[in-house]
Structure formats: C-alpha cells, structure tokens
Steps between C-alpha positions, in 0.01 A plus 500: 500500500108343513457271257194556273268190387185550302184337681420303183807347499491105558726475816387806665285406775715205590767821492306707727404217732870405519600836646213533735547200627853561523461843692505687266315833429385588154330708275123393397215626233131515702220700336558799684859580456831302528592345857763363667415142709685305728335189704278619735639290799862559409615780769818512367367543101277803683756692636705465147186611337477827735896575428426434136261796463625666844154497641417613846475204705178667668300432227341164435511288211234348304460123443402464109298126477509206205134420609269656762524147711821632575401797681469243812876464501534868597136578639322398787173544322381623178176381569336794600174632320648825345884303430300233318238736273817687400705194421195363344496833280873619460761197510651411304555901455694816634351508814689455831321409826666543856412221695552347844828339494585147615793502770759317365625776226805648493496829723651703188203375251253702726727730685438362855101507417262316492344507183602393122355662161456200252411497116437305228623646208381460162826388310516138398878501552489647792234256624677207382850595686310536865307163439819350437709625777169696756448823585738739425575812672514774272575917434486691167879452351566826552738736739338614795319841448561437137205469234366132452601346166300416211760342291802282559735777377318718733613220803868462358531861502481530874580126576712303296783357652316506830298194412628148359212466259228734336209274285419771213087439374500812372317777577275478811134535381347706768830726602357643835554329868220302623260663759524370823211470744521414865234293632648484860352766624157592608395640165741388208757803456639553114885521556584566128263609248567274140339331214168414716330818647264597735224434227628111439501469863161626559412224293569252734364647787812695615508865592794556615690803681822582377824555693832582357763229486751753597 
C-alpha cells in the first residue's frame, strides 16, 4: 500500500529525499499534473519506474530540474540562442525542451538516444526535492495509455501499492502535460502540444513544426 504524506508536512521532503536516495520511485505534485521520479542516474530506480506504470521501454523519459544550472548534468549544452530565449521566457514553467544529451546517461533514460527533454517545473516542492537530491527522471504517475492525473486520488487509483510513497499537494494547478519541443533538429519540432502554444512560442522567436510523439 503507498503511503500518503501531505507536501506541507514538516518531514516530508527529508521523506521524499530518503526514498529517492534510497532507490526508490515515488509519486510527486509538479504544476502540470502528478509525476512519478526516481534519480536520474539510478538505472536500476529507471527500470522500477517503467514496471511501475508498465511503460514501453521505447519511449524516453524526461529529466524534471531543481534549478536550470542543472540542466548541465544531463545536457551537453543549453546554451543555444533559441534554448536560452525560451528558458529565459518559460522556466521555471510547463515547458519541456529536448536537448542534446551528455553520454554518460543511463541507456533506458533516453531509450538508446541521444537526446534528453529537461524542465524546470514551477512547484516549489518539487524544486526543492531535485536540488536536494539532482535531477530526477520523471513520467506522469499514471498507467501507461491511461489518462494523466490531476489529483492524488486520481494517482492512487491506478497506482497505489505500486509505489512506496505518494507526496499529496493537492490538486495540480495547471492539470494538462507540459508541451514538449525538440530543439535537436534542424527546425525545432513540437512533440506534444500543452500549456505553452504555438502563440507563446512565437514569442520567443520559435516557429516550430509539429510532429506527433506517437
């Protein structure tokens, strides 16, 4: 059974870290809807977190950041003009950039490739936990080809007992997936459509064409 702990509860950060750092995977609020997070350079944690929600292992997971100096633990370089006007812009925020990898990540984090999609998300707990223990990699805390949850009864409905630990902030304020933008390629490529849209993106200079992330 997952044990539920409110995010305003003293000990729950030292909680969460605990597990992490432990190898655990858990259950996480973020601004767009719940997650689950494991350490990003845990292989083993990674491969629970993919039998925890029976994910494909084809599909790549994203690395959710405590501060954007951390990309450079799972980037090679963020440095680029249109990754730093939409850092600049978006972060901390629901917006999910697919960058050039560095080498030394697990295989299963970026299913064999050679790129990583990194965020900073705009949930002080959240923030806190990967500062304390780095980046964490990360999926909505939901079944595979299920709907992503809003609400920590939403996650324990298709979860509990398949994670130790579930921190409970209440509903999450934006309840829609971040979009995801791909700024490996020639002309940035919008993977997921989310929170920021075309018209947001514009804004910083990005006109992006769209490809399905299926």
């Amino acid at each position: 059974m997952t044990v539920v702990i409110a995010a305003d509860q003293a000990n729950a950060l030292e909680k969460a870290a605990a597990a992490l750092e432990q190898g655990a995977v858990i259950g996480v609020p973020t601004d767009t809807v719940y997650g689950l997070v494991c350490l990003y350079n845990d292989a083993a944690a990674i491969d629970r977190l993919f039998a925890a929600k029976e994910r494909p292992s084809q599909k790549a997971l994203p690395v959710l950041l405590g501060d954007a100096e951390q990309a450079s633990a799972v980037v090679r370089s963020a440095r680029q003009t249109a990754a730093q006007a939409l850092i600049e812009r978006y972060w901390p925020g629901p917006l999910t950039l697919v960058l050039p990898a560095r080498s030394h990540l697990p295989p299963a984090l970026t299913a064999g490739g050679d790129t990583v999609g990194v965020r900073l998300p705009a949930h002080s707990f959240l923030r806190a936990l990967a500062r304390r223990v780095g980046p964490l990699a990360s999926s909505s805390a939901n079944r595979s080809g299920e709907p992503p949850c809003a609400t920590p009864a939403a996650v324990l409905a298709q979860l509990d007992g398949r994670i130790p630990l579930l921190i409970d902030a209440g509903p999450a304020p934006l309840a829609q997936a971040s979009t995801v933008l791909d700024l490996c390629a020639p002309q940035p490529i919008l993977l997921r459509e989310g929170p920021i849209g075309p018209q947001e993106l514009a804004a910083a200079g990005i006109r992006p064409g769209v490809r399905s992330e299926k």
